[in-house]
C-alpha positions in Angstrom: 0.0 0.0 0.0 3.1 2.5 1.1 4.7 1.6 -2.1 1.5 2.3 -3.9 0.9 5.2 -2.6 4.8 6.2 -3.4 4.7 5.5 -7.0 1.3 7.4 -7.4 2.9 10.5 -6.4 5.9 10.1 -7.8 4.1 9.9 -11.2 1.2 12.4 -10.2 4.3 14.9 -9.2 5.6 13.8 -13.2 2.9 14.6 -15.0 2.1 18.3 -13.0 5.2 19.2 -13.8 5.0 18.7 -18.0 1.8 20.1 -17.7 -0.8 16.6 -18.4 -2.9 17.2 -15.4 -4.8 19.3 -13.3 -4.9 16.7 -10.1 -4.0 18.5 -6.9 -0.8 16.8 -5.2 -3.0 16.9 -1.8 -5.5 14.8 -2.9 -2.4 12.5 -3.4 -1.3 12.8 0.6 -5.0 12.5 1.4 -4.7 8.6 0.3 -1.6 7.6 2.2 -1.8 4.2 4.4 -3.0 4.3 7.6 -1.1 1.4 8.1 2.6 2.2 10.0 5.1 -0.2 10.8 8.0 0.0 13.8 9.9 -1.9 16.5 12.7 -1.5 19.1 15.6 -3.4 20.4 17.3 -2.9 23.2 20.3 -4.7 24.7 22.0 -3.7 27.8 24.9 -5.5 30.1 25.0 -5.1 34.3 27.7 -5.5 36.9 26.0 -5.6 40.4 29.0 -5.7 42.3 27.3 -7.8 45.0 27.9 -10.8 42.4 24.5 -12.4 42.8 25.5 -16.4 42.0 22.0 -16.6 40.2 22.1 -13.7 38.0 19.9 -11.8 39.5 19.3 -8.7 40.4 17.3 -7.5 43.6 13.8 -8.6 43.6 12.1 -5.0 42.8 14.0 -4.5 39.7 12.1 -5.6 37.1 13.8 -4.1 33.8 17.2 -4.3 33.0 17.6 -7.0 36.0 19.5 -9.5 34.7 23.7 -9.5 36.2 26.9 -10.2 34.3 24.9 -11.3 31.3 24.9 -9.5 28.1 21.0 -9.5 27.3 18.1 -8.3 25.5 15.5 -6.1 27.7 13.0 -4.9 25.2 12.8 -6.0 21.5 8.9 -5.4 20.0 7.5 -5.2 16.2 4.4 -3.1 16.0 1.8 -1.7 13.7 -0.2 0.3 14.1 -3.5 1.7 12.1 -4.9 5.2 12.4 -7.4 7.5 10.3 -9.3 9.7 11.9 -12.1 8.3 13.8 -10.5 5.3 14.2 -7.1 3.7 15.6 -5.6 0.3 16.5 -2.2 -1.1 18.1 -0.9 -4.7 17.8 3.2 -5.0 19.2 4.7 -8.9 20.4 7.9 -8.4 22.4 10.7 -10.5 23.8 13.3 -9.6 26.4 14.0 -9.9 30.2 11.1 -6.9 30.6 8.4 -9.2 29.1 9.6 -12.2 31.1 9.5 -10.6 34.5 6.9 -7.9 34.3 4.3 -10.3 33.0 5.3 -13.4 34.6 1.6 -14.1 35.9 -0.3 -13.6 33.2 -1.3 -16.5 30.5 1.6 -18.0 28.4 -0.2 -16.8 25.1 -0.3 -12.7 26.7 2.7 -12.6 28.3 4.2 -11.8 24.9 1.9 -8.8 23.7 3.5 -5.1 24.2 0.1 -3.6 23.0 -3.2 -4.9 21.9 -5.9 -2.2 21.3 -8.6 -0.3 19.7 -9.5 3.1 19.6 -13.0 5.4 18.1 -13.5 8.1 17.8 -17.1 8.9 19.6 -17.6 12.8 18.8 -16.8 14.5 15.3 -16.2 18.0 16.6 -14.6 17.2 19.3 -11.5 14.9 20.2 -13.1 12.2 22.6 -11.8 8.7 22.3 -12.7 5.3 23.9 -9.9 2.8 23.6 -10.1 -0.7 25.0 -7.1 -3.6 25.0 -3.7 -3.6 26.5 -2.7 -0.1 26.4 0.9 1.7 28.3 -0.3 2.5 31.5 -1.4 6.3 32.4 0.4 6.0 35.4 4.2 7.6 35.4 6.6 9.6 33.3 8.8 6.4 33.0 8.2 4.0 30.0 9.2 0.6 28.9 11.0 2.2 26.2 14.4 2.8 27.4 15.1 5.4 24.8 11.8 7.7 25.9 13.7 8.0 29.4 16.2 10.0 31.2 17.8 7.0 32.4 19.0 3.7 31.2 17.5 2.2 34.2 14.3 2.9 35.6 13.4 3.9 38.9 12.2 2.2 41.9 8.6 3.9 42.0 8.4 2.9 37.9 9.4 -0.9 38.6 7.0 -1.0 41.4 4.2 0.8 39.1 2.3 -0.5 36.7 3.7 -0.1 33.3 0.8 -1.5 31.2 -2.8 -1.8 32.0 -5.9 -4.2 30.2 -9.5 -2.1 30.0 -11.5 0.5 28.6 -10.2 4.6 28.3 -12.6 7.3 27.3 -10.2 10.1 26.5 -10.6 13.4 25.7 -8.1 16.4 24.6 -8.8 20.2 24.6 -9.1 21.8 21.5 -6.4 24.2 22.5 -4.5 20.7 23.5 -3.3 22.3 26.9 -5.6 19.3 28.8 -6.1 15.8 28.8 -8.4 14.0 31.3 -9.2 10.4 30.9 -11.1 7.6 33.3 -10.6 4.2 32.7 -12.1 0.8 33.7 -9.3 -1.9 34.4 -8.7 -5.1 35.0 -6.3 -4.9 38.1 -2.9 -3.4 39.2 -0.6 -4.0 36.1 -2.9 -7.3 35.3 -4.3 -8.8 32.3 -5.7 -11.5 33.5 -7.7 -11.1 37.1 -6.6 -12.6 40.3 -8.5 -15.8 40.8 -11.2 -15.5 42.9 -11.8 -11.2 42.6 -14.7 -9.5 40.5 -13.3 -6.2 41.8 -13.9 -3.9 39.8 -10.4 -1.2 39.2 -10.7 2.4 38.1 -8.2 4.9 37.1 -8.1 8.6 35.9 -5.5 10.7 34.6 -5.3 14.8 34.3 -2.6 15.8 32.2 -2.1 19.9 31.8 0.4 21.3 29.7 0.6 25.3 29.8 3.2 25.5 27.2 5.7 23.6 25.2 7.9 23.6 28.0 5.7 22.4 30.9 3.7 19.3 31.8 2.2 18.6 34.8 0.0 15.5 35.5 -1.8 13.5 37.9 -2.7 10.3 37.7 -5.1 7.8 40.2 -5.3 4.2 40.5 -8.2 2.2 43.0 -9.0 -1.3 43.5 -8.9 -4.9 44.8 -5.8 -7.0 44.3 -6.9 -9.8 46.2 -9.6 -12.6 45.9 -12.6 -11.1 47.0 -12.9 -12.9 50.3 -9.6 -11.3 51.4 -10.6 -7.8 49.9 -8.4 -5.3 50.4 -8.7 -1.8 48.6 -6.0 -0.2 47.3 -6.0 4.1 46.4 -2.6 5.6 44.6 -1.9 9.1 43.4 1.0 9.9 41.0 2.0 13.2 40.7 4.5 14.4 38.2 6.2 17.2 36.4 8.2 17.8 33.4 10.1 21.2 32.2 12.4 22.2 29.7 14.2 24.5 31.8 16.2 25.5 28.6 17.4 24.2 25.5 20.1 22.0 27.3 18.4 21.2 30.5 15.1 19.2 31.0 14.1 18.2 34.7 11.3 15.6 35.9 10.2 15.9 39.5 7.7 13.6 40.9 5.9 11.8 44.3 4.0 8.9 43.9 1.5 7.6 47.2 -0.5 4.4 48.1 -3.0 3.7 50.7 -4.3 0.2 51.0 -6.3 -1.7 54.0 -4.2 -3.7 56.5 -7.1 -6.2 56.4 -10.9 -6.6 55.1 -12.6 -3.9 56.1 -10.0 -2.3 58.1 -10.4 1.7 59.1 -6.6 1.5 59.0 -4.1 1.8 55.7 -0.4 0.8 55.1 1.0 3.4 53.2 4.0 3.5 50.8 5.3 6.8 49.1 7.9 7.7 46.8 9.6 11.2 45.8 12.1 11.3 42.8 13.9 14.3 41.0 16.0 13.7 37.7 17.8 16.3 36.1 19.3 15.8 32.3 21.8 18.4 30.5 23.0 18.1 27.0 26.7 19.9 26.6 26.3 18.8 22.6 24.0 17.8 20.1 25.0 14.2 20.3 25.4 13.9 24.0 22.8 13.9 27.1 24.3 13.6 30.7 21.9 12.8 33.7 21.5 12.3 37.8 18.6 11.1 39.7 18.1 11.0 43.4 15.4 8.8 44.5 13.6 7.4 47.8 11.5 4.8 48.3 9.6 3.8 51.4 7.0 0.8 52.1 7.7 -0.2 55.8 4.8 -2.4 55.8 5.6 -4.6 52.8 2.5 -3.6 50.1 4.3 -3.7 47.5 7.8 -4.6 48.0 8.2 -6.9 51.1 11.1 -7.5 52.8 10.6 -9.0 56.0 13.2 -6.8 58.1 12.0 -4.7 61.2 12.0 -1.4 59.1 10.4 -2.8 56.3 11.5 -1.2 52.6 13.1 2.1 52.9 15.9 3.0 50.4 18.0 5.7 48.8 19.0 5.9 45.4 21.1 8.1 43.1 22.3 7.4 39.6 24.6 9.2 36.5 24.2 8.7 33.3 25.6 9.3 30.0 24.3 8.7 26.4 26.1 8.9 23.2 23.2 9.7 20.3 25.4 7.2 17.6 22.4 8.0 15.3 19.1 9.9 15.1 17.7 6.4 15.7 20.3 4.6 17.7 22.1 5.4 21.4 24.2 4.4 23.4 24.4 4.5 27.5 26.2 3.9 30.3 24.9 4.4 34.1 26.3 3.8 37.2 23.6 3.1 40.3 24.1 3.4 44.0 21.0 1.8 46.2 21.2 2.4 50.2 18.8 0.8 52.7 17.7 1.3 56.1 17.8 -2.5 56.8 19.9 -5.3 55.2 17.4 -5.9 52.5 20.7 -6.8 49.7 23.0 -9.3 49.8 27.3 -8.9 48.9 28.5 -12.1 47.6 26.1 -14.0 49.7 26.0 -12.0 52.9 23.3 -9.2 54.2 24.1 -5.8 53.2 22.4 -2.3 53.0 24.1 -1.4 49.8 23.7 -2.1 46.3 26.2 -1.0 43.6 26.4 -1.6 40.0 27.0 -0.3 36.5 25.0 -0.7 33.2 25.1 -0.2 29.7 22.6 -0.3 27.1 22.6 -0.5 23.1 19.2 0.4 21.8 18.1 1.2 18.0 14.3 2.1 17.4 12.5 2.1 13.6 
C-alpha cells in the first residue's frame, strides 16, 4: 500500500510538472496508508558488584535485571492503524522486561507489548474510547528505554504498573493544553484477574500542559488485588512534572502515594510513598548527561516486602551518560548506587544495606 501510494505521487508529481494534469498533489497525501510499521531493540549489560551467583538482580527491579549477562530487555514489532475516527495497536515483544513484568499472566499474553482499539465517539470534538492492552497512564517512565532519562528505571516505575488491560474514554482540549481520561481496568498492572476477585479497578488521569515547555499530570489508580474474600482496597496518586528549563536542560520531579487496608474492612491503611527528581543536560547535540536522586519507602511490605523490622526504605542516586550514535540509535552507560535502612541486599552472599552496580545499554528504534 506505502509503495502504492509512493509511485502514485511520484508519477502524479511527473505529469504536473509537463503540464498533463490538473490533479491536486494533496489529494495525493489524502490517500496515504494508515497502516505504519515500527519496532525497538534494546540490549544492555550489568555488573552488580554484589555478584548475585543466580544472576539476578534485587527482587524489585524488574527491567534491566539480569547481572553479568549481556541481554536483550526490550525487542517489539508493531503496527499500528490510524485514520481519523479510528485507531488500532498490535506490538509482540521479547526480552528480560516481558519475562519478568508479565510473569503471571497467561503463556499466550505474556508476549503482547500492546493490543488495542480506539473510536472516535464525537466529530467536533476529540473524545476517544480505547479498550485492550494499552501503556499504562500511570508515570513519566516508560518501557522504552530510549523515551527515558535513564538507562535504568526507577524504583517507583518498577513497582508501578507499566501497562494496564480495559476500557479509556479520552478526551483532549481543543487548544491541547488538557487531557483527562477515566478508565475501567482489570487490576494493578494485570491482564488476566486474580483468581477468585470480581473487583472492579478504576483509574483517571489529568494531564495539563501550559506551554511547550511544561507538563504537569496527575494520575489515580483504586482497587482490589486480592480474591474477594480477602478484599483489600488499594488508592494511589501519582504526581509528576516535566520542564524544559532551557534548551540543554530538562528536569522531571515527581511523588508517587499508596493507601491500601491492612485487612478486610480495616479503618486502618499501610502506606508506601515515593519522591524522585532527575535532572538531564546536553553539553552537545549528540550527548545527554543525567542524575537522579530517588527514595522509596513501604515499611509495611505492600508492594515490596522484605521482612526486616523497618520494612522497605531506600536511597537511590544514579549518572548517566548517552552517546546519540544515530538519530535512531544510542548508546548508554549508568552507574547506580541503592542504600537501605535495613539489610534488605546481599554482597556475595551476605546481608548488606548497599547495592552498587553499573549498566550499559545498546538500543536502535525504527
Amino acid at each position: 500500500m506505502i509503495i502504492k501510494y509512493k509511485m502514485k505521487k511520484i508519477i502524479v508529481t511527473a505529469l504536473l510538472a509537463l503540464g498533463f494534469t490538473t490533479i491536486n498533489a494533496q489529494e495525493v497525501e489524502k490517500e496515504k496508508s494508515p497502516i505504519t510499521f515500527s519496532g525497538y531493540i534494546e540490549t544492555y549489560y550489568s555488573y552488580d558488584f554484589g555478584k548475585p551467583d543466580n544472576h539476578m538482580r534485587p527482587g524489585f527491579i524488574y527491567s534491566h535485571n539480569k547481572h553479568n549477562e549481556v541481554n536483550l530487555n526490550l525487542g517489539f514489532a508493531k503496527i499500528n492503524y490510524a485514520t481519523d475516527n479510528i485507531r488500532g495497536n498490535f506490538a509482540l515483544m521479547a526480552g528480560t522486561y516481558a519475562a519478568y513484568n508479565l510473569a503471571a499472566e497467561q503463556d499466550l499474553l505474556k508476549n503482547v507489548f500492546e493490543a488495542n482499539v480506539g473510536v472516535k465517539i464525537l466529530s467536533k470534538h476529540n473524545l476517544w474510547i480505547d479498550a485492550g492492552i494499552m501503556p499504562s497512564h500511570i508515570g513519566f517512565e516508560s518501557a522504552i528505554g530510549k523515551d527515558c532519562m535513564t538507562l535504568t528505571r526507577s524504583i517507583l516505575a518498577d513497582n508501578s504498573p507499566y501497562y494496564e488491560a480495559g476500557v479509556k474514554i479520552g478526551y483532549t482540549s481543543a487548544d491541547s493544553k488538557w487531557y483527562v481520561a477515566v478508565m475501567y481496568l482489570n487490576g494493578w498492572q494485570r491482564i488476566q484477574k486474580v483468581e477468585g476477585n470480581q473487583t472492579p479497578a478504576f483509574g483517571t488521569q489529568v494531564t495539563f500542559k501550559p506551554n511547550a515547555g511544561v507538563t504537569l499530570n496527575w494520575s489515580t489508580y483504586a482497587g482490589n488485588e486480592q480474591p474477594d474474600a480477602l478484599k483489600k482496597w488499594r488508592y494511589f496518586n501519582n504526581f509528576y512534572g516535566q520542564f524544559k528549563v532551557s534548551e540543554r536542560v530538562n528536569l522531571i520531579t515527581g511523588f508517587d502515594i499508596g493507601a491500601q487496608q491492612s485487612a478486610r474492612g480495616s479503618v486502618k491503611y499501610d502506606i508506601w510513598y515515593a519522591p524522585i527528581v532527575i535532572a538531564q543536560y546536553k553539553p552537545w547535540e549528540k550527548i545527554q548527561l543525567a542524575a537522579r536522586v530517588e527514595y522509596y519507602e513501604d515499611a509495611k511490605g505492600v508492594i515490596i516486602g522484605t521482612g526486616t523490622p523497618n520494612g522497605f526504605k531506600t536511597y537511590g542516586y544514579s549518572a548517566n551518560f548517552d552517546y546519540l550514535v544515530t538519530d535512531n540509535v544510542m548508546f548508554r552507560l549508568e552507574a547506580r548506587s541503592l542504600k537501605s535502612k535495613d539489610q534488605i541486599f546481599l554482597k556475595e552472599g551476605n546481608p548488606n544495606a548497599n547495592n552498587v552496580f553499573l549498566s550499559t545499554s545498546l538500543a536502535i528504534s525504527f
